[in-house]
TORFI-249428 format. One record per residue (C-alpha): residue in three letters; y, z, x. Coordinates in steps of 0.001 Angstrom, whole numbers, plus 524288, in hexadecimal, padded with zeros to 5 digits. Example, Ala and Ser with C-alpha at 12.3 -4.5 7.8 and 13.67 -1.06 7.14 Angstrom:
[ALA,[7EE6C,81E78,8300C]] [SER,[7FBDC,81BE4,83566]] 
END
This chain:
[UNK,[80000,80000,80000]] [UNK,[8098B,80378,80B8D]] [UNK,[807D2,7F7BB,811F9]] [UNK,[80ABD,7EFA6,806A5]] [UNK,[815F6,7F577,803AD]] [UNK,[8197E,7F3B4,811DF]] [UNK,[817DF,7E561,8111A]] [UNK,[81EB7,7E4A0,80455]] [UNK,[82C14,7E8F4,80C0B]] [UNK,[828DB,7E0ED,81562]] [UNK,[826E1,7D669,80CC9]] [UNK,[833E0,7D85A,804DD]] [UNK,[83E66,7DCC3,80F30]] [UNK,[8482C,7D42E,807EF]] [UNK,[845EE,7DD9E,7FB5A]] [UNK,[847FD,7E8E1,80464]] [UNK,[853CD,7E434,80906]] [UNK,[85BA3,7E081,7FC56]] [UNK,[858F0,7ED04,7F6F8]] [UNK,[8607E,7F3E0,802CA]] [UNK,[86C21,7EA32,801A3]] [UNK,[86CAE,7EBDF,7F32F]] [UNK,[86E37,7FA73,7F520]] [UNK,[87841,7F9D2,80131]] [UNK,[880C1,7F07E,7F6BB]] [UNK,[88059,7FA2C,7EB36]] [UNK,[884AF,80411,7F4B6]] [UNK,[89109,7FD84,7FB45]] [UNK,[893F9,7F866,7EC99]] [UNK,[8934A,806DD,7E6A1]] [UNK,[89C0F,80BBB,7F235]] [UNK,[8A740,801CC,7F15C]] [UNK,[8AD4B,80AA8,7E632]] [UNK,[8AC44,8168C,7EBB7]] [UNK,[8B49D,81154,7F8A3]] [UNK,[8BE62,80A72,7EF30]] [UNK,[8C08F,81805,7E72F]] [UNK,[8C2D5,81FB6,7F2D2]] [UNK,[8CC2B,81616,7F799]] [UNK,[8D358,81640,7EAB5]] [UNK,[8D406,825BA,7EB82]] [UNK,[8D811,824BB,7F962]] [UNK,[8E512,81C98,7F6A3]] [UNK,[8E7F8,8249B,7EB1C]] [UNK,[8E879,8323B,7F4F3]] [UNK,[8EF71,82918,7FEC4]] [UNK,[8FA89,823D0,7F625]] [UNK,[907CA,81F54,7FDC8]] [UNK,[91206,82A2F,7F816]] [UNK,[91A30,81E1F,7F422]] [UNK,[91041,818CC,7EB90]] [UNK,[9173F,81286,7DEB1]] [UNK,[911E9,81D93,7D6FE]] [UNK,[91736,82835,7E0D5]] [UNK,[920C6,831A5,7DAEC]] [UNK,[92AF5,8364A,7E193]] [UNK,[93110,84201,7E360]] [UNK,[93D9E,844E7,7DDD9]] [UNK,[94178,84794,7EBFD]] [UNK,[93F9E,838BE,7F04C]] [UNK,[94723,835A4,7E472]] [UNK,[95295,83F64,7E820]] [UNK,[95328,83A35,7F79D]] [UNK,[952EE,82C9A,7F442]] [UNK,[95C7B,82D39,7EB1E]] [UNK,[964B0,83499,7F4E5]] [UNK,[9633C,82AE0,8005A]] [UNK,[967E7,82067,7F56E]] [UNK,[97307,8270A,7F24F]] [UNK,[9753D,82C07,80144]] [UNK,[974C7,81D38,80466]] [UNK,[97E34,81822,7F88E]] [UNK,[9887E,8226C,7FC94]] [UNK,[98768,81F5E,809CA]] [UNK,[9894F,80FAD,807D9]] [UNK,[995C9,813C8,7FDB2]] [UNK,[99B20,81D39,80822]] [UNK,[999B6,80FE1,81256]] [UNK,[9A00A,80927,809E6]] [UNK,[9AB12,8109D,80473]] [UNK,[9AE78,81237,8151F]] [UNK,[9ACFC,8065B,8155D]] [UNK,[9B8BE,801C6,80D7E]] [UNK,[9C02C,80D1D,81038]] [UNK,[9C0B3,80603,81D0E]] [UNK,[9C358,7F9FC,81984]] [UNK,[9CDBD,7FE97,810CA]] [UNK,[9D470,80635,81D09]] [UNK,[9D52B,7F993,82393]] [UNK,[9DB84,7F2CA,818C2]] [UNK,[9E466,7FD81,815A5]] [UNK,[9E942,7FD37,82520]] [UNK,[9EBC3,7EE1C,824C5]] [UNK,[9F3B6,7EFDE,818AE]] [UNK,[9FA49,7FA73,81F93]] [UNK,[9FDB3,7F210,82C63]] [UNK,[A03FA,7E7C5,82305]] [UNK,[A0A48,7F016,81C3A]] [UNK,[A10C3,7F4BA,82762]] [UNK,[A14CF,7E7A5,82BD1]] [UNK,[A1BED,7E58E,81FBB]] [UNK,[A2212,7F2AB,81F3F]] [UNK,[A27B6,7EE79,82D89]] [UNK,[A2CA6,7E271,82741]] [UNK,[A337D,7E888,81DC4]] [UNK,[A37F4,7F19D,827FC]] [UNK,[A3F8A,7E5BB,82D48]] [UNK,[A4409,7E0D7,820A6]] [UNK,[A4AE3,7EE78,81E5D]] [UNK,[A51C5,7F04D,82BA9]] [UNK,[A56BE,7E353,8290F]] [UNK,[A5B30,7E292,81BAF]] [UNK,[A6154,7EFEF,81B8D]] [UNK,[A68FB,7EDAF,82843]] [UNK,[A6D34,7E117,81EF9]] [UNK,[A7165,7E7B1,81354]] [UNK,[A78D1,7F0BA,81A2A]] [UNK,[A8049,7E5C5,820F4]] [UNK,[A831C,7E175,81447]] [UNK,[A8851,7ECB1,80E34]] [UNK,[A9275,7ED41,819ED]] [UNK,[A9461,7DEB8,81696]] [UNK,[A979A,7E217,807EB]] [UNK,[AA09D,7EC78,80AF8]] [UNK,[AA8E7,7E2F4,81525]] [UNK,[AA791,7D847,80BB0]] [UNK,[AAE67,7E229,8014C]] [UNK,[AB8FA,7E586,80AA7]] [UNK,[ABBAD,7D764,80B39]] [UNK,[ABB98,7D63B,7FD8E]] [UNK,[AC28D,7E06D,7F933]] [UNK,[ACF48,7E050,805A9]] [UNK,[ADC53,7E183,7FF26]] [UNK,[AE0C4,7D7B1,80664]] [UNK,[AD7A8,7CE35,801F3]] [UNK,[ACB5B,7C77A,8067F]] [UNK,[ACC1E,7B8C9,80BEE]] [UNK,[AC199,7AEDE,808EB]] [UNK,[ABE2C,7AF61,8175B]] [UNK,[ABAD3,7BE70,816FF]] [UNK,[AB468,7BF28,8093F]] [UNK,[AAC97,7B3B4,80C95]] [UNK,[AA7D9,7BB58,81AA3]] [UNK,[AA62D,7C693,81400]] [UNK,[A9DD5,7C0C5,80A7F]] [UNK,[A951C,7B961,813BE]] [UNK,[A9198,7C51A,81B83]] [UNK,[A8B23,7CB2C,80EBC]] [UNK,[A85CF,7BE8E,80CED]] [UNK,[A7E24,7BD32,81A5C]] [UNK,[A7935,7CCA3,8197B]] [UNK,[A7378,7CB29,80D8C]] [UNK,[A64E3,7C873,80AE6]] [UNK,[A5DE7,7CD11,7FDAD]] [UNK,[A505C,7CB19,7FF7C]] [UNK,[A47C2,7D3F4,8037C]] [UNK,[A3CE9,7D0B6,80E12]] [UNK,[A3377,7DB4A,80B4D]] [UNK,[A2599,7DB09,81036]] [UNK,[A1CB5,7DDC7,80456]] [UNK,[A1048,7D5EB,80668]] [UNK,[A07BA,7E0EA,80BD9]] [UNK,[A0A98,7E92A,8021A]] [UNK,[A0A89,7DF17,7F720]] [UNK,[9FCF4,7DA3F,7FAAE]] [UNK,[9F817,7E9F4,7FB90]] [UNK,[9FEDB,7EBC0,7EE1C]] [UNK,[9F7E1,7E0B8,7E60E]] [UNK,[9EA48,7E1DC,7EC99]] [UNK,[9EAA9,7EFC7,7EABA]] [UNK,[9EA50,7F2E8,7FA23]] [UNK,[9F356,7FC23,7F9CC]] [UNK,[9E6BD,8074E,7F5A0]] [UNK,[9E26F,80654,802BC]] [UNK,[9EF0D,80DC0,80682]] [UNK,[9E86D,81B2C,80674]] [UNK,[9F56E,822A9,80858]] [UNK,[9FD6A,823F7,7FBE3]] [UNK,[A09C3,82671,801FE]] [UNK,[A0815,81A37,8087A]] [UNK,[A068B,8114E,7FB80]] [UNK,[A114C,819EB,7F455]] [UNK,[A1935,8162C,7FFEE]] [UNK,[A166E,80716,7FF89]] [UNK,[A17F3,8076A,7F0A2]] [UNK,[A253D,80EC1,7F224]] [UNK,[A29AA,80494,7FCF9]] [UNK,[A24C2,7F62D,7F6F8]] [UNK,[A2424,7F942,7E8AF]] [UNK,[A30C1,7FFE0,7E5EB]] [UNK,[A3A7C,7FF61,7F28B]] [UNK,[A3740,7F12A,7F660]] [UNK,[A36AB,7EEDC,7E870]] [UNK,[A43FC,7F3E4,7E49D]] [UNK,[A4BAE,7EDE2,7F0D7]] [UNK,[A44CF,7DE9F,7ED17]] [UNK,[A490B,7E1C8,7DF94]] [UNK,[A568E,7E429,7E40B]] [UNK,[A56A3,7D8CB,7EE73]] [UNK,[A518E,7D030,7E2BF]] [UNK,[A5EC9,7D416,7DA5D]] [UNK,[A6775,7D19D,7E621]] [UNK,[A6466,7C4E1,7E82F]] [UNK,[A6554,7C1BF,7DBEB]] [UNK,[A7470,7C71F,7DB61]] [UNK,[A758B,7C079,7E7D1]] [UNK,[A71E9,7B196,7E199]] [UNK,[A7984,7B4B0,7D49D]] [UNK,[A8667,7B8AB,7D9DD]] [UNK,[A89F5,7B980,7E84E]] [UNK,[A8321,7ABFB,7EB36]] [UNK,[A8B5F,7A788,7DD3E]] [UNK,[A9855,7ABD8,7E31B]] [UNK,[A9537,7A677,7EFBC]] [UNK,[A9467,798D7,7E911]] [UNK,[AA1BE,79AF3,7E079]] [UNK,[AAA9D,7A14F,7EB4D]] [UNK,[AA4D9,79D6C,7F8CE]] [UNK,[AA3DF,791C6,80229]] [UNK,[A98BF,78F7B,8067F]] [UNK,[A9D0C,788F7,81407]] [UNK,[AA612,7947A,8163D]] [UNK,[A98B8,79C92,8187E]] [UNK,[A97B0,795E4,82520]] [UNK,[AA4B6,79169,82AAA]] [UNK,[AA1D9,7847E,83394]] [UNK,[AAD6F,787BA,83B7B]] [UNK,[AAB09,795C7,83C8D]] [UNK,[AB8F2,79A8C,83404]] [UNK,[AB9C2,7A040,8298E]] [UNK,[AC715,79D02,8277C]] [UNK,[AC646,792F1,81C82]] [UNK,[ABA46,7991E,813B0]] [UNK,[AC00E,79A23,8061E]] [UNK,[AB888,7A164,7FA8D]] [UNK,[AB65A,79868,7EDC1]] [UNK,[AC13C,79BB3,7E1E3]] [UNK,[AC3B8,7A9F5,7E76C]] [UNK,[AC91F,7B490,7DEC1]] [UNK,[ACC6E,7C294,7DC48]] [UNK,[AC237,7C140,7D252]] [UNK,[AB8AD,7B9FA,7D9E2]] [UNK,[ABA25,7C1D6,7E562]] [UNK,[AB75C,7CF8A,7DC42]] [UNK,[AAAC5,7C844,7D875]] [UNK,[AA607,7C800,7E534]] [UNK,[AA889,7D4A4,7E84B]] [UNK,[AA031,7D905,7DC35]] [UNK,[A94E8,7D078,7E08B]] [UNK,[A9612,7D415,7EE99]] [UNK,[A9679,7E2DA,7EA7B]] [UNK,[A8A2A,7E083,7E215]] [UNK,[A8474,7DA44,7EE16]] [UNK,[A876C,7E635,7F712]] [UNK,[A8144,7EF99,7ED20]] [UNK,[A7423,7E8B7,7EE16]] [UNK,[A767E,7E9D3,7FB7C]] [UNK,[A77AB,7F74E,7FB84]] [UNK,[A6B38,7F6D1,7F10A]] [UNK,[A62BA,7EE64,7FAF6]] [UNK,[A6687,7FA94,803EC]] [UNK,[A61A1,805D5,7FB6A]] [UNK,[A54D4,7FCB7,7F882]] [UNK,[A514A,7FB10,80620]] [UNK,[A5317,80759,80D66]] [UNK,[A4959,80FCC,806E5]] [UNK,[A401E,8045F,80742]] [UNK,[A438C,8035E,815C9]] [UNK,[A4108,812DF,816C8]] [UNK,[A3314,8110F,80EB6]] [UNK,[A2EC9,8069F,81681]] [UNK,[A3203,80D1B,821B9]] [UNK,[A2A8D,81819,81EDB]] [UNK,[A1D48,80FCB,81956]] [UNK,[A1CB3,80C1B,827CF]] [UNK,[A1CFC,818C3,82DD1]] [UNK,[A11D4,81B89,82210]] [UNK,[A09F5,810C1,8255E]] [UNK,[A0B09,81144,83287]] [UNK,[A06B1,81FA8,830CC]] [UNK,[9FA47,81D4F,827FE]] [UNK,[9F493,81208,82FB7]] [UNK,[9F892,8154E,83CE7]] [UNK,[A00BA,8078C,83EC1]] [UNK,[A0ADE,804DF,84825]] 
END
């Protein structure tokens, strides 16, 4: 019986053989699942703390929000230096012009006032002349006359862009010291204002009456003598009247001068001291 059991084996090894196969492949299929669990389980301990479904702590929420805001107020703080700077810069180039033009002015004042106060001298000869017992001739009203004539200028030459352009644009908030703008206001809007005003008026009187007399009573070629006397100049249908009539307009004349005077030397003092301001406040020379 052994042996032929024996030689049955040895007559079927191919039987033998599948049957050990079979059972290896139900054992690697029945562990696959096993691995593939344990896997799973693993990843679930070893999930990255900023897995979508990770909650946060209120913490997180609190710092981040704080490094946002830390951030934002930062980049406003940059900025707001930023054009505080750039406004400083504009602010000193308005002040440099303005200086220039206060300098101008500075000019236009010495001048003008040393030639109104000419004039008033001028007027007060001219009413001596005028006004002599023994009479005036046509040669000495006529000189007279002609020296008021070549001191007299009524416009006024004031420099007013800088502050103009400042004025319209708005500018003039980058001033930051309000004595300084209530200084410019007090200077271009009202004193510069009231003496053009004034200097508008004058030469209006001037067209409407002293250039009308001119053209009723004078010659105009005895304005410039060619032969240098003025012993033949004769004045145009000359009267007691006539000659009263210029004396009114001529007084009129010499009490705008004195006007122009009034007008200009407090804006002369103002502008005076806007430099000394200015010069102050932006360290300018």
């Amino acid at each position: 019986m052994t042996d032929n059991t024996d030689d049955e084996h040895l007559d079927n090894p191919t039987n033998t053989q599948s049957e050990n196969s079979s059972d290896e492949i139900i054992l690697t299929t029945n562990t696959d699942p096993i691995n593939q669990i344990q896997e799973t389980e693993n990843m679930e301990v070893h999930k990255h703390p900023h897995h979508v479904t990770h909650k946060k702590k209120w913490g997180e929420y609190l710092l981040e929000f704080l490094m946002l805001f830390l951030a934002v107020f930062l980049g406003f703080i940059a900025e707001n230096q930023r054009e505080h700077i750039v406004e400083h810069q504009r602010e000193k180039k308005f002040a440099r012009r303005l200086l220039s033009d206060l300098r101008q002015d500075s000019l236009f004042f010495e001048t003008r006032i040393q030639l109104l106060e000419k004039r008033q001298q001028a007027h007060e000869q001219f009413l001596k002349i005028m006004t002599n017992p023994a009479g005036a001739t046509d040669s000495a009203v006529n000189r007279g006359f002609v020296r008021i004539l070549l001191l007299t200028e009524t416009s006024n030459d004031f420099t007013t862009a800088t502050y103009n352009q400042m004025k319209t644009s708005g500018s003039l908030r980058y001033i930051d010291n309000d004595n300084l703008t209530t200084s410019l206001q007090q200077y271009y809007d009202v004193l510069l204002a009231k003496t053009s005003r004034d200097a508008e008026g004058a030469d209006k009187f001037f067209t409407d009456y002293i250039i009308s007399y001119m053209t009723k009573h004078f010659r105009f070629q005895d304005f410039k003598p060619s032969d240098g006397s003025s012993l033949h100049i004769k004045l145009l249908n000359r009267s007691a009247q006539s000659d009263q009539e210029l004396i009114n307009i001529m007084g009129v004349w010499a009490a705008n001068c004195d006007t122009q005077l009034d007008l200009q030397r407090p804006a002369q003092k103002q502008m005076l001291e806007l430099i000394k301001l200015i010069k102050k406040e932006y360290h300018l020379e």
